[in-house]
N, C-alpha and C positions, 0 to 999 in steps of 0.2 A: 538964666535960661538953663534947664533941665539938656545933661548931653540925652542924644537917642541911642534906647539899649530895644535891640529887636523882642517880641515878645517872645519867642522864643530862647531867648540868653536868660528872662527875668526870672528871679529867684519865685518859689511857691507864692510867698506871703503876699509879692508884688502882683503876679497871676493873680490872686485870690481877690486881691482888690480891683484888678479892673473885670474882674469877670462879674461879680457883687455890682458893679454899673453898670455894665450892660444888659444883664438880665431884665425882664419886664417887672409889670404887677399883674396878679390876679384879680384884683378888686372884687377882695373876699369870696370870690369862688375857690372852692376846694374843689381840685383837677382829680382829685380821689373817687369821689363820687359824685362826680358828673356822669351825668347819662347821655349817651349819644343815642340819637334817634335814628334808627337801621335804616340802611338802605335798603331797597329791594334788589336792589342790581350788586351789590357786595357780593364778594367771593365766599362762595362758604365750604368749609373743610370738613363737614359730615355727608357721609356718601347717601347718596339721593334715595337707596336702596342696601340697609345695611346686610340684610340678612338674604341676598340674592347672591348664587355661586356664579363666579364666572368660568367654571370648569367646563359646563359644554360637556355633562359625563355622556 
């Protein structure tokens, strides 16, 4: 029986292997070029009106 060494005590290499088992599978999906299909309700970060001043001259 293996003493217990907490994950955080364990050397790189040791890390490396149990993190390589936990990780999932793709089932040959490339997460690169996956296409997510938009929400309409998503936040969007271009202003609704770019070329509108808000100065109120």
């Amino acid at each position: 029986m293996e003493k217990f060494v907490p994950y955080e005590k364990l050397s790189k290499k040791a890390k490396k292997e149990i993190d390589e088992q936990k990780r999932g599978d793709w089932d040959g999906v490339n997460p690169v070029t996956k296409i997510i299909e938009e929400n309409p309700k998503a936040y969007k970060r271009k202003p609704k009106h770019p070329n509108r001043s808000d100065d109120w001259e």
